[in-house]
ZAKE-538468 format. One record per residue (C-alpha): residue in three letters; z, y, x. Coordinates in steps of 0.5 Angstrom, whole numbers, plus 500, padded with zeros to 3 digits. Layout:
# residues N
    aa    up   north   east
   ala     Z       Y      X
...
# end
This chain:
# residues 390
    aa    up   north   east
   unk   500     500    500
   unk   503     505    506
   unk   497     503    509
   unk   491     504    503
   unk   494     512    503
   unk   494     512    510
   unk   487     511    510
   unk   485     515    505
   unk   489     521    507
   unk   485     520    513
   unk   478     520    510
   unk   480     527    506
   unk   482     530    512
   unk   475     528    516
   unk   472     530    510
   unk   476     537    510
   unk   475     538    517
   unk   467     536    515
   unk   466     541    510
   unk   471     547    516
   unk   466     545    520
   unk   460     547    516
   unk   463     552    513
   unk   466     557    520
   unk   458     556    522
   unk   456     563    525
   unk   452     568    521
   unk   448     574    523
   unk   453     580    522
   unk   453     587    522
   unk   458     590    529
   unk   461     597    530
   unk   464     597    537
   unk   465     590    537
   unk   467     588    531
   unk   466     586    524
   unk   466     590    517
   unk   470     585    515
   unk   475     586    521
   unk   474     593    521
   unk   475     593    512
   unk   482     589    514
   unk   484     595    519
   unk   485     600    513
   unk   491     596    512
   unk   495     597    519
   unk   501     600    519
   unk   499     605    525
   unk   496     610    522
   unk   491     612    527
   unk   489     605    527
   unk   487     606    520
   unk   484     613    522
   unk   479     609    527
   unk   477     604    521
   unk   475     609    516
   unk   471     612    522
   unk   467     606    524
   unk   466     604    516
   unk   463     611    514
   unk   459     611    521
   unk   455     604    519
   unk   456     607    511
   unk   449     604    507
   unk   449     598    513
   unk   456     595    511
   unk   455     594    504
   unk   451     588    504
   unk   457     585    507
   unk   463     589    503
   unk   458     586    497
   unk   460     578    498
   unk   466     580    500
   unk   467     584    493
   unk   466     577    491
   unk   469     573    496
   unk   473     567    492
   unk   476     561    497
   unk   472     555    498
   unk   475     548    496
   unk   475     546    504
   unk   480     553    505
   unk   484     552    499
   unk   485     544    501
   unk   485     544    507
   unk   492     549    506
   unk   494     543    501
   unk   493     538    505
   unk   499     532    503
   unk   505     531    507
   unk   503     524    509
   unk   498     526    513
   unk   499     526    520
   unk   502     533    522
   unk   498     535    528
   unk   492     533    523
   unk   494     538    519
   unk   495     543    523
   unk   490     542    526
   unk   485     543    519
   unk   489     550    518
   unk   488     553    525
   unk   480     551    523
   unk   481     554    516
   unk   484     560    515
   unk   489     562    510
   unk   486     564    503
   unk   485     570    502
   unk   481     572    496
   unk   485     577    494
   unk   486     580    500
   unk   478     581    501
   unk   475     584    496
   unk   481     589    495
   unk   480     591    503
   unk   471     591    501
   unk   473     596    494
   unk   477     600    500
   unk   472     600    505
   unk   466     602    499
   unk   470     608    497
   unk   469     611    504
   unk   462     610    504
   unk   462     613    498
   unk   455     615    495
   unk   452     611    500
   unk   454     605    497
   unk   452     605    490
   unk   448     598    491
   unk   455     595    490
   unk   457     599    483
   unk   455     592    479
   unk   459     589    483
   unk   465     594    483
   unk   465     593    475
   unk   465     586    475
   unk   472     587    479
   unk   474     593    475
   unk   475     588    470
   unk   477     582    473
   unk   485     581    473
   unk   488     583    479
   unk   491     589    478
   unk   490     592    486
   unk   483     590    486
   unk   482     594    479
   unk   485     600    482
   unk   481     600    489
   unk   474     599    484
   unk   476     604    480
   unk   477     609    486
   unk   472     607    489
   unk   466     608    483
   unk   469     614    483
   unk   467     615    489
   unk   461     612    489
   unk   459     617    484
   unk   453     617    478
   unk   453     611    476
   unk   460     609    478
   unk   462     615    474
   unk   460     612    468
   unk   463     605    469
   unk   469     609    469
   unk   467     612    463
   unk   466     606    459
   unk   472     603    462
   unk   476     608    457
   unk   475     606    452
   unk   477     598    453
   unk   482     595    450
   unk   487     595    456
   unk   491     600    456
   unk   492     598    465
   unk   484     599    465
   unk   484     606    462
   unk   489     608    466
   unk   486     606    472
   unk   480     609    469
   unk   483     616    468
   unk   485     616    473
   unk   480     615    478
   unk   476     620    474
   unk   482     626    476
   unk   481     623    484
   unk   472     624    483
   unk   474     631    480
   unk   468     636    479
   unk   463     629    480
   unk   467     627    474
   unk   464     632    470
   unk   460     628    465
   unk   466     624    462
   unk   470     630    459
   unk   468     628    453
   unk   471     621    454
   unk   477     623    457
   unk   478     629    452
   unk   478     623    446
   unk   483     620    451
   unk   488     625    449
   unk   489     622    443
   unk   491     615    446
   unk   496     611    444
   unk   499     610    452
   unk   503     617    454
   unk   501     614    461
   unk   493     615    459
   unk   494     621    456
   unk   497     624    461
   unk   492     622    467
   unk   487     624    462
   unk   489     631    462
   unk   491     631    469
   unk   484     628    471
   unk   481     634    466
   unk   484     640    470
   unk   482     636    476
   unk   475     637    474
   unk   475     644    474
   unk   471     649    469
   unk   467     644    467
   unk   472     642    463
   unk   474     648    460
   unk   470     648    453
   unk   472     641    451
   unk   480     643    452
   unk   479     649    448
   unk   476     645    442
   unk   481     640    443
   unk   487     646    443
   unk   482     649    437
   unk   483     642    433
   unk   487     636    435
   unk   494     637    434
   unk   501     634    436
   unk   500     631    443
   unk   493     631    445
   unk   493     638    443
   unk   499     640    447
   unk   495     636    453
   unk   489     639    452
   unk   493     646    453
   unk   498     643    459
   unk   491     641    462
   unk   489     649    462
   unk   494     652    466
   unk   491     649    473
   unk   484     652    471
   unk   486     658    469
   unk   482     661    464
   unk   480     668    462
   unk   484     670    456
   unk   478     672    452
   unk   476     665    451
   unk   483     662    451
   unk   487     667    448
   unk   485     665    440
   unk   485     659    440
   unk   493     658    444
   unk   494     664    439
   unk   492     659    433
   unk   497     654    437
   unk   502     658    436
   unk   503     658    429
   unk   502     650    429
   unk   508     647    425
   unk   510     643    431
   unk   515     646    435
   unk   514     642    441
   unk   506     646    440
   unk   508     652    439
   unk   512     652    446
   unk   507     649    450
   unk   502     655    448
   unk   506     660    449
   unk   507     656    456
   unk   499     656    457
   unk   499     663    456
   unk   504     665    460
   unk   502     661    466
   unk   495     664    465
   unk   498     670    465
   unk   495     672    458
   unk   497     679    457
   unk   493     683    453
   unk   496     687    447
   unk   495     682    441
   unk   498     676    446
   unk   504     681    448
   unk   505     682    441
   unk   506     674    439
   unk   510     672    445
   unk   516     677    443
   unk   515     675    435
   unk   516     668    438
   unk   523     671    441
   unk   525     670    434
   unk   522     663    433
   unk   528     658    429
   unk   527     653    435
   unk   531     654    440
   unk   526     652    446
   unk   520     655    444
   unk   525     663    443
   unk   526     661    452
   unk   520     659    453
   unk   518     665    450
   unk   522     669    455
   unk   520     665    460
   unk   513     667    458
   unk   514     675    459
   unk   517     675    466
   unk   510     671    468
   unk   507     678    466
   unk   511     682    469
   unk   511     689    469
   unk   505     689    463
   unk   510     686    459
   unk   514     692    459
   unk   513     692    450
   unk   518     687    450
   unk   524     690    454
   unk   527     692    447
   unk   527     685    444
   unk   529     682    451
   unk   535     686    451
   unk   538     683    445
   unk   536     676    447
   unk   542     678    452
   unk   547     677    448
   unk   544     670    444
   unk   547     665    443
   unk   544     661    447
   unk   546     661    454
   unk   538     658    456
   unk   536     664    452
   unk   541     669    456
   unk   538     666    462
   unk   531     666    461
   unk   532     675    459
   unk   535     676    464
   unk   531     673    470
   unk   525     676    465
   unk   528     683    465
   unk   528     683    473
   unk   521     681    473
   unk   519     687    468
   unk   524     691    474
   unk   524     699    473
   unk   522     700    466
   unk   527     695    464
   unk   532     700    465
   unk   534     701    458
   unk   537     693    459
   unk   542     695    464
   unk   547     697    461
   unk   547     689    457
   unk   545     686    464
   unk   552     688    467
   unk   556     687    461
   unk   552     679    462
   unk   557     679    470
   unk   563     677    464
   unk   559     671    462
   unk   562     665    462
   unk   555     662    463
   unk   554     661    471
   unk   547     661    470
   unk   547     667    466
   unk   552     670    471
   unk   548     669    477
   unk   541     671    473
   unk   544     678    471
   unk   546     679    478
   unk   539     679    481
   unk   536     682    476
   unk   540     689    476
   unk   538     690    483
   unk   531     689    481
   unk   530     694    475
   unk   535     699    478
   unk   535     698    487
   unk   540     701    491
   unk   541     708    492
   unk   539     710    500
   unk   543     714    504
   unk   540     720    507
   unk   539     721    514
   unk   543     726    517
# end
């Protein structure tokens, strides 16, 4: 009996060490300083980072010559002479099964595709040959590979813009993110998935929504009109994302003033905050703007009267028509309230004379906070006298 399994595992073992040997025959490969794209793909994962650095370069200097190989190993899947040689049974003799490993190489076909994505989105254009490939590993199931072929299509441009695109409409919500995600690191390439990512607000995952919006503003004013027609017309989250999405872009108040001003009067006051927020932050400060952020120091939510605060400091000495309703913010009840007036009263500086008195009461606080905003606020609107020389 002992002596059948031993013959057979003897026969398994020739016919491994066959199919190693047939396997690791030499190919044609493409060589940069010496070394393989495989070798140099592998040496994006070294701890040194001048290591990595060194990679980077070789492989953008083979760029389109390197593809080829990064395709197959896109696609790379162990053999069965691999995988069995490194599940050889214990009962074959143990220099024999170390001898089929050191011949085999340790399976790898996760580790292969995922350096190859890398190596990809550092060609960039260059290597849109592999974009089939790329999408078959977008989809596939290991989560690392489909985020190194995300960024890497991204990279790639065009075609691989609209993958990822399509990609955000799949029922994964880990797909979608790593779509949108990798859209936001393309930026301005990405331009013609706005509209994808624009309806992407309204996803049912906040993690998608958020990197949709955050792709958004790094696509830059390309994206600007389907942001303030998502503001126009959603409501509730997508349409605070589509307004949070707006301050890194920068828009002029002539074409976001409106529709951040019809924002304000959303039901919602987590909405009317997030506008008041955008306008300030854009430093939105024409007359009618003004207007409607010190009316918003009255809202009956508290968080959108301090954001409305807040908002008037951002303008600056143009926010001087709000001292008054500033002044009678100091003595809300609301500590947060208090705080932000005072700061905001500061950033007015000299015309917010009138506050002073109000100011300097607020050294009796029993807020820290609002002590210490009073503090610096009066030497701001009111600085110290200067001696004259004698």
């Amino acid at each position: 009996m002992r002596r059948g399994l031993f013959i057979g595992a003897a026969v398994l073992a020739v016919g491994l060490l066959a199919g190693v040997l047939i396997s690791s025959r030499s190919s044609e490969r493409l060589l940069y300083q010496g070394k393989t794209v495989s070798t140099w793909a592998a040496q994006l994962y070294s701890p040194d980072a001048g290591a990595r650095a060194e990679a980077s370069a070789a492989l953008k200097a083979m760029g389109p010559g390197a593809v080829p190989e990064l395709i197959q190993m896109l696609q790379a899947k162990d053999s069965i002479f691999r995988k069995l040689a490194w599940s050889v049974p214990r009962i074959v003799p143990r220099q024999l099964r170390l001898f089929l490993r050191g011949s085999a190489n340790i399976p790898n076909a996760t580790f292969v595709p995922e350096s190859a994505a890398r190596a990809l989105a550092l060609i960039g254009p260059d290597a849109k040959a592999a974009v089939p490939a790329l999408r078959r590993a977008l989809h596939s199931g290991q989560w690392e590979l489909r985020w190194d072929a995300a960024v890497a299509l991204g990279r790639i441009g065009g075609e691989g813009i609209r993958e990822l695109a399509n990609a955000l409409e799949d029922k994964d919500p880990n797909l979608r993110l790593a779509a949108a995600s990798a859209l936001g690191a393309a930026g301005p390439a990405a331009k013609e998935a706005v509209v994808m990512l624009t309806a992407r607000l309204e996803d049912g995952q906040e993690p998608v929504r958020t990197a949709s919006a955050a792709a958004l503003s790094e696509i830059g004013i390309a994206a600007v009109p389907a942001l303030l027609r998502a503001v126009e017309l959603k409501r509730g989250l997508a349409r605070q994302a589509a307004a949070k999405a707006l301050i890194p872009l920068t828009p002029s108040r002539r074409v976001a003033g409106s529709p951040l001003l019809q924002m304000m009067q959303d039901a919602e006051p987590a909405s009317r905050r997030q506008a008041i927020e955008t306008l300030g932050a854009i430093h939105a400060a024409d007359e009618r703007i003004i207007g409607a952020i010190i009316s918003a120091l009255g809202d009956t939510d508290p968080g959108v009267r301090v954001a409305a605060a807040k908002a008037l400091g951002q303008l600056s000495w143009k926010a001087q028509p709000a001292v008054p309703a500033l002044t009678l913010a100091l003595r809300d009840e609301s500590a947060a309230l208090r705080e932000a007036s005072a700061r905001s009263l500061g950033q007015i500086g000299s015309a917010a004379q009138p506050a002073m008195a109000e100011l300097i009461l607020l050294a009796q606080d029993k807020n820290d906070a609002v002590r210490a905003a009073a503090a610096e606020a009066v030497p701001k609107i009111r600085p110290p006298m200067v001696p004259d020389k004698q």
